[in-house]
C-alpha atoms as one frame of an Amber mdcrd trajectory, in Angstrom:
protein
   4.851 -42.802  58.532   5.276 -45.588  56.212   4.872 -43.805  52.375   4.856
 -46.901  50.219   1.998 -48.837  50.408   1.439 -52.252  49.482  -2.186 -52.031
  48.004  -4.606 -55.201  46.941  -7.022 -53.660  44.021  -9.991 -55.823  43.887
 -11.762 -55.022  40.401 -14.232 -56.804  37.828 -12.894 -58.312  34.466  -9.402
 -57.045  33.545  -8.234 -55.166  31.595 -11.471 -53.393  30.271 -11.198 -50.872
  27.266 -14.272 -48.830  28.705 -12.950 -48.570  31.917  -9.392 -46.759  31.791
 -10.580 -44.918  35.339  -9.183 -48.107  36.727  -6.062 -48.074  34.899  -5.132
 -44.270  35.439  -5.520 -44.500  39.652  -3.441 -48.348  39.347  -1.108 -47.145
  37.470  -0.720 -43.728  39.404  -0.449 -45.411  42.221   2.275 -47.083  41.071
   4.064 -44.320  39.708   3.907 -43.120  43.293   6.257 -46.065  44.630   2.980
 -47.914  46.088   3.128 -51.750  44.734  -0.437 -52.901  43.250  -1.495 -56.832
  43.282  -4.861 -56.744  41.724  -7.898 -59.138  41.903  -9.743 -59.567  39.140
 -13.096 -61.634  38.161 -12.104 -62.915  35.109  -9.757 -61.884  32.065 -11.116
 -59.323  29.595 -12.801 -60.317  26.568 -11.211 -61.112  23.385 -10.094 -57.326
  22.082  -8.116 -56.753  19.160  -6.703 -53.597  20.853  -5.756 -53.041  24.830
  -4.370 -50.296  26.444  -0.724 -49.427  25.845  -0.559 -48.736  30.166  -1.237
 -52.455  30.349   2.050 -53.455  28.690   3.920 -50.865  30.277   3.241 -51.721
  33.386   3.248 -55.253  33.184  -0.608 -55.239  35.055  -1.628 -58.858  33.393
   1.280 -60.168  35.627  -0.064 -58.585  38.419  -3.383 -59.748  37.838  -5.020
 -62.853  39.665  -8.410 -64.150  38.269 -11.247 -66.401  40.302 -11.939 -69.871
  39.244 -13.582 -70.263  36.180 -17.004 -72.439  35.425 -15.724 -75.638  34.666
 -16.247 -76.796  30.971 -17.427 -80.389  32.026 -20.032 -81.146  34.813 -17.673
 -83.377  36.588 -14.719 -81.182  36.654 -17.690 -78.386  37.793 -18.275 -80.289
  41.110 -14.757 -80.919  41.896 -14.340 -77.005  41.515 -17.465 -76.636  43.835
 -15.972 -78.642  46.476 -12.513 -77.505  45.892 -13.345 -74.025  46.428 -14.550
 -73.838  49.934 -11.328 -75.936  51.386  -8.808 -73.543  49.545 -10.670 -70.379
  51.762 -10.871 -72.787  54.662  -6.691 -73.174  54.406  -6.907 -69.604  55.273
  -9.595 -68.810  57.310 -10.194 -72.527  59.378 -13.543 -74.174  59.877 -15.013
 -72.198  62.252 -14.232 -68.857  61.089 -15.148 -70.253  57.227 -18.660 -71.358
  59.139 -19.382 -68.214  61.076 -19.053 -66.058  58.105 -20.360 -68.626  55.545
 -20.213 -66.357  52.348 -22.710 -67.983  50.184 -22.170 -70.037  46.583 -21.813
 -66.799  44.601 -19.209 -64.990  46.810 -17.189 -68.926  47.482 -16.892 -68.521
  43.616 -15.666 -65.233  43.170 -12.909 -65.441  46.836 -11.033 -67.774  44.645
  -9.252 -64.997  42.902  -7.401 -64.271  46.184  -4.898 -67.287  45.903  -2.786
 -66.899  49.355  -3.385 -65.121  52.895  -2.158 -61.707  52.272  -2.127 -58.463
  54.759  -2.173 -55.276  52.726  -1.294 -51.845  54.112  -4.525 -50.798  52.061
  -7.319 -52.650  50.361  -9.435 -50.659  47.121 -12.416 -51.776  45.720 -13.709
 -50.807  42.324 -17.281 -50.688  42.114 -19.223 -50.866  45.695 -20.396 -54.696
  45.155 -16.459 -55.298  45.151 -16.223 -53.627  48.755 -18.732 -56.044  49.971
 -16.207 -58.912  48.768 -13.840 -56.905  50.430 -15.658 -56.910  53.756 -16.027
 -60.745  53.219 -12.558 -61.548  52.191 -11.761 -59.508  55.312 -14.030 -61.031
  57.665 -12.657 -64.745  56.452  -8.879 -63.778  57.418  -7.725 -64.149  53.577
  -7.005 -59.982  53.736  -6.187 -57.474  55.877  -5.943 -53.723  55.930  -8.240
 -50.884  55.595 -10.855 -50.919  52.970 -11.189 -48.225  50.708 -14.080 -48.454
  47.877 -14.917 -46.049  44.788 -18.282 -45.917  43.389 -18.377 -44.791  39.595
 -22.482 -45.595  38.782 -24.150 -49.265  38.105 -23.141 -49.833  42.026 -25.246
 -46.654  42.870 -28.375 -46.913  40.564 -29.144 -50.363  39.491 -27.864 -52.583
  41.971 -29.456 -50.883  44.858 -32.841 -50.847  43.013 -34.134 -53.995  44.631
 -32.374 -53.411  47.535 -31.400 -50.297  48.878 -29.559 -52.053  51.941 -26.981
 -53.908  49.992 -24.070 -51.825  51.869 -25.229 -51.790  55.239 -22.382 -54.201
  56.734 -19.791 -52.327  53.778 -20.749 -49.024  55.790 -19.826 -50.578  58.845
 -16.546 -51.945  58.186 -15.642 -50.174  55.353 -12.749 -47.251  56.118 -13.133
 -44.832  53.365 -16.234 -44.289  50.779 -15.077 -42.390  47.130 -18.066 -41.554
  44.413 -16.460 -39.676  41.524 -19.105 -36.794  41.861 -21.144 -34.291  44.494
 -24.450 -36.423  43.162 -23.432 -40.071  44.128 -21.774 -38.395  47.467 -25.325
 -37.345  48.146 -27.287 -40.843  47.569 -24.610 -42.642  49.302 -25.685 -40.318
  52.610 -29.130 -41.071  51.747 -28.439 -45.179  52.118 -26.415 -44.578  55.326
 -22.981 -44.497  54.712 -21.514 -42.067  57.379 -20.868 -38.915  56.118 -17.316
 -38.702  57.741 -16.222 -41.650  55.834 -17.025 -40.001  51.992 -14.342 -38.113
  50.306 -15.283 -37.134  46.522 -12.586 -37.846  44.246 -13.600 -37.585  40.388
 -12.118 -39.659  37.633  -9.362 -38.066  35.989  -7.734 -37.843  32.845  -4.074
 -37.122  31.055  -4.644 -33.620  29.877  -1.120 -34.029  28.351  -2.691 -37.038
  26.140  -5.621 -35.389  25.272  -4.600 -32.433  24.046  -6.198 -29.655  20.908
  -5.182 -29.186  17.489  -5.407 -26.799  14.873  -8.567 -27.624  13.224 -10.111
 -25.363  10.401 -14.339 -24.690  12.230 -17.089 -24.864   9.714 -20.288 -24.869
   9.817 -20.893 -26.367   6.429 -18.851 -29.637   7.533 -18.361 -30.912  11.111
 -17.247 -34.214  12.720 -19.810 -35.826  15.640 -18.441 -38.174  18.058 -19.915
 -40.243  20.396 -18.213 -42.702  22.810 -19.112 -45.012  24.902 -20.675 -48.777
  25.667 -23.892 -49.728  23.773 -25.732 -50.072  26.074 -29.427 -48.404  27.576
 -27.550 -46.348  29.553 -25.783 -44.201  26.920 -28.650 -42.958  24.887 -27.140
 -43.587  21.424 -30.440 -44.550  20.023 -31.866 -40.855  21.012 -28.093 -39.497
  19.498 -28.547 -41.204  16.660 -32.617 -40.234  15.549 -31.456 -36.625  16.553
 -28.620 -36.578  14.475 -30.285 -37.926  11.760 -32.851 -35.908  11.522 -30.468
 -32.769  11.436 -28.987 -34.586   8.459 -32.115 -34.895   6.842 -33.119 -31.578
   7.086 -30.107 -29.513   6.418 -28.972 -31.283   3.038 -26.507 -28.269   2.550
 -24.470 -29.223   5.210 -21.823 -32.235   5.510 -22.636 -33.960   8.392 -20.701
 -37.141   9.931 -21.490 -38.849  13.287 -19.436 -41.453  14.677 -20.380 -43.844
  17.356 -17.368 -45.872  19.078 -18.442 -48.592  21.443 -19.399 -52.607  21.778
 -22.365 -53.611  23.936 -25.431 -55.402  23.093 -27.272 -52.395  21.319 -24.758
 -52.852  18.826 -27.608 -54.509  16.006 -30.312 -52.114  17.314 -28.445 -48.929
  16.902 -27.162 -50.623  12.730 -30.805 -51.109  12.473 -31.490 -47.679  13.555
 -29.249 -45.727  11.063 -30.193 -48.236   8.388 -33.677 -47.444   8.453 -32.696
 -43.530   7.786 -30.616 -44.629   5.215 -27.561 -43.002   6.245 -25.030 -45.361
   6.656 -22.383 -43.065   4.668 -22.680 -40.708   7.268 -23.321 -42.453  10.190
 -20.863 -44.958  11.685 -20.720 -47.419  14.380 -16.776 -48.007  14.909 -15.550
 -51.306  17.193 -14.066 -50.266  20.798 -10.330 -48.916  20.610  -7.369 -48.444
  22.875  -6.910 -45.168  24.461  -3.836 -44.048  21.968  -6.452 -44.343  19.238
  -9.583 -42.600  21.148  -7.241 -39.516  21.419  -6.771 -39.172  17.439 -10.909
 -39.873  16.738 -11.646 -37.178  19.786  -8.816 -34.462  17.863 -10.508 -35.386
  14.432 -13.676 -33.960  15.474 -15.886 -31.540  16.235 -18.514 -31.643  18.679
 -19.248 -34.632  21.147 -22.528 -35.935  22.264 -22.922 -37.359  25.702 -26.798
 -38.613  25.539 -26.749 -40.536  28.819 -30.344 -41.906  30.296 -31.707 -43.682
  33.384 -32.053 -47.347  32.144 -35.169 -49.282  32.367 -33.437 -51.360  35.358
 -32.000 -47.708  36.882 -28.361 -47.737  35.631 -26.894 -44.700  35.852 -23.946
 -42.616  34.210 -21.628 -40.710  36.531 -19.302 -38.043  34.967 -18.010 -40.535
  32.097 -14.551 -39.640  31.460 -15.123 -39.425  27.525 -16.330 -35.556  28.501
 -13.493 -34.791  30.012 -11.303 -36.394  27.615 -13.294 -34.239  24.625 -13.349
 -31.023  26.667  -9.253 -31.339  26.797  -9.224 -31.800  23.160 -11.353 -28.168
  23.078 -14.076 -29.818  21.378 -17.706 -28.293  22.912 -19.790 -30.814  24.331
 -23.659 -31.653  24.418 -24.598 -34.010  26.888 -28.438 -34.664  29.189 -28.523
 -33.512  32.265 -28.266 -36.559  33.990 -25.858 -37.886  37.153 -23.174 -35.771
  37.878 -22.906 -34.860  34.191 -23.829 -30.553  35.351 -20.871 -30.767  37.954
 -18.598 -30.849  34.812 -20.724 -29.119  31.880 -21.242 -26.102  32.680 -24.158
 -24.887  30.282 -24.057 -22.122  27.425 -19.928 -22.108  29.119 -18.004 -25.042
  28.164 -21.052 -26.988  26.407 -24.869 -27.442  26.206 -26.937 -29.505  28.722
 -30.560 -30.938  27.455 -33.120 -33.093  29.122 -32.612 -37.067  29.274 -34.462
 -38.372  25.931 -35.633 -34.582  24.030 -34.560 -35.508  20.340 -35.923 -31.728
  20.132 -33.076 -30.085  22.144 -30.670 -32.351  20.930 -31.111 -30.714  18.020
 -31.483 -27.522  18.887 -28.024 -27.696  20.470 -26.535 -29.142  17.351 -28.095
 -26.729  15.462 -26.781 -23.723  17.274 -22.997 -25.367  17.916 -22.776 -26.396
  14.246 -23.683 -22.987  13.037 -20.679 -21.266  14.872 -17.749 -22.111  14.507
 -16.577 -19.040  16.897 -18.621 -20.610  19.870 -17.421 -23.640  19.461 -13.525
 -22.399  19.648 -15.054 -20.277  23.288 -16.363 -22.932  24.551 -13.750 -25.173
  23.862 -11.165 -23.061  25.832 -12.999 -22.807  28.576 -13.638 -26.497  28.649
 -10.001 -27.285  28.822  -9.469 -24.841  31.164 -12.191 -26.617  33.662 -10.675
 -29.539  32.981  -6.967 -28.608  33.756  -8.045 -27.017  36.911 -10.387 -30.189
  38.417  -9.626 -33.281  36.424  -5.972 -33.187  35.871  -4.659 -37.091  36.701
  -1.358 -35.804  38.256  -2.873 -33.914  40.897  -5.649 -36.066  41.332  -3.710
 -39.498  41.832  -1.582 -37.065  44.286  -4.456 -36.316  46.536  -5.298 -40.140
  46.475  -1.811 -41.183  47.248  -1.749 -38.871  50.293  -5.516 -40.224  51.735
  -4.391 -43.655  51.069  -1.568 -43.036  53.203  -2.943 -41.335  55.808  -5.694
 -44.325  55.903  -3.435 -47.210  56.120  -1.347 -44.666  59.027  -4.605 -44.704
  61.252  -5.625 -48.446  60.363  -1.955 -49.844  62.076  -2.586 -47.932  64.909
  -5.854 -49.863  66.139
């Protein structure tokens, strides 16, 4: 049985600071002896920061990128027209016409530059296994098609249409949500239950590791980290936290908010208007090196995810996982797959989606012992060690990957 893979990673923009879950089971996979050519929608944005695995692994070099909207409307129709004949090199005219992909999906199968045949072909994000399935389908890949589902592809995008995956069901070889909850709504839409393995997001519990810290419960260190977006709940973290402030003058109270996303003015305008901009910070997005030392620094994270308005959905984010390594309790809503890890009045406190009331209840009680806090803590690494651990994890991947790409050259 061949053991190292050749593996095509088809992704969105790369590299993304929020989204080191990629990064980890790449570079894992590389560690393992597999090589990794990834496909990527377009570059990342402008960052003054990126993540130190990105240089040590060389990824940008191993990172192709679709065509990008012209910046003149005459160079935009020669891109429109140029774009069909480089997938029709590959996949000929009758094949190209049979499985006409569509404008959208013409755009983003530029990013796969030659015919390739892969020994195994991962998607990130499920609306990346239908390209998958396309690119497939065309003749521009081969190989079996593994795809992990980590949230927007299981909440919003099948909102308006619940069928999106049918043919991805189909085809597809091997189905991975990161928690028990997605594993369940991905039977509900039809995916065959033989074909669903859950395999969480890990973490480097060797990078994210406790330090002595001297608990208080006259001053203590909030953290909060994640996009700005809906999804996150900051703007219910923030009026909670605030009010605590407000009404325990006695105490020293900082809360720390590290993220971009297009909240970013609502949630200034938010802490301006209780006047607390001393002890309430929004911080720009940082590389993971630097997220360790803010997690260490604190005291107590708050994980305030919510249903959007247009149904995005949280998973586990890895930012709990990462905190709960560090020892630090957690607080975090009851929402996605959020109880599989936080395991309430053990390793943290769960509240209901949007209660400002609990939220501050469970500061409240965290903040005022310092003993708790240390239990909990313990316990939270320990869960953590035994079910998140990266090594292990990317080992168990390794192995299915294997095994899949074993069973897919014997058809």
């Amino acid at each position: 049985m061949k053991n190292q893979l050749k593996i095509a990673a088809i992704v969105t923009p790369f590299p993304a600071l929020s989204e080191t879950f990629i990064l980890n089971r790449i570079t894992g996979l590389i560690d393992r002896g597999h090589s990794v050519d990834i496909y990527a929608s377009q570059p990342r944005d402008s960052d003054e920061y990126v993540h130190q695995s990105v240089l040590d692994y060389n990824l940008n070099d191993k990172t192709s990128y679709e065509t990008k909207p012209a910046s003149t409307p005459l160079l935009e129709i020669y891109r429109r027209l140029e774009a069909p004949l480089s997938i029709i090199k590959y996949s000929g005219v009758f094949r190209f016409l049979k499985n006409y992909p569509g404008k959208k999906q013409i755009r983003n199968l530029t990013r796969f530059k030659e015919e390739k045949k892969y020994d195994l072909i991962h998607a990130f994000f499920g609306m990346n296994g239908n390209l998958a399935v396309q690119a497939r389908k065309l003749g521009i890949l081969d190989g079996p098609i593994a795809v992990s589902f980590h949230g927007i592809d299981l909440s919003s995008e099948i909102k308006e249409n619940t069928s999106i995956y049918d043919e991805l069901f189909q085809k597809g070889d091997l189905f991975l949500p990161v928690c028990e909850y997605y594993k369940k709504r991905l039977i509900r839409l039809g995916c065959p239950v033989e074909k669903i393995l859950v395999h969480p997001s890990a973490i480097d519990v060797n990078q994210f590791v406790p330090t002595d810290k001297n608990r208080s419960s006259t001053k203590v260190s909030i953290i909060s980290i994640g996009r700005l977006v809906e999804k996150k709940g900051f703007i219910y973290s923030i009026e909670a936290v605030a009010e605590y402030i407000n009404e325990n003058p006695d105490k020293e109270i900082t809360y720390t908010i590290i993220g971009e996303g297009s909240l970013k003015n609502e949630l200034l305008n938010k802490v301006g208007a209780y006047n607390l901009t001393n002890k309430i910070k929004i911080k720009a997005s940082v590389n993971q090196e630097k997220i360790v030392s803010e997690v260490q620094a604190s005291d107590i994270l708050i994980c305030p995810s919510v249903v959007a308005e247009n149904g995005d959905e949280d998973t586990v984010p890895n930012v709990l996982k990462e905190a709960m390594a560090c020892e630090l309790p957690v607080i975090a809503s009851r929402h996605g797959g959020i109880p599989e890890l936080v395991q309430h009045k053990e390793n943290g406190l769960l509240i209901p989606e949007k209660n400002i009331k609990a939220m501050k209840e469970a500061l409240n009680q965290l903040v005022n012992s310092p003993s708790q806090r240390a239990e909990m803590g313990e316990k939270g690494r320990k869960f953590v060690e035994n079910n998140y651990e990266i090594e292990s994890r990317n080992d168990i991947i390794s192995r299915e990957y294997i095994k899949l790409a074993h069973k897919y050259s014997e058809r």
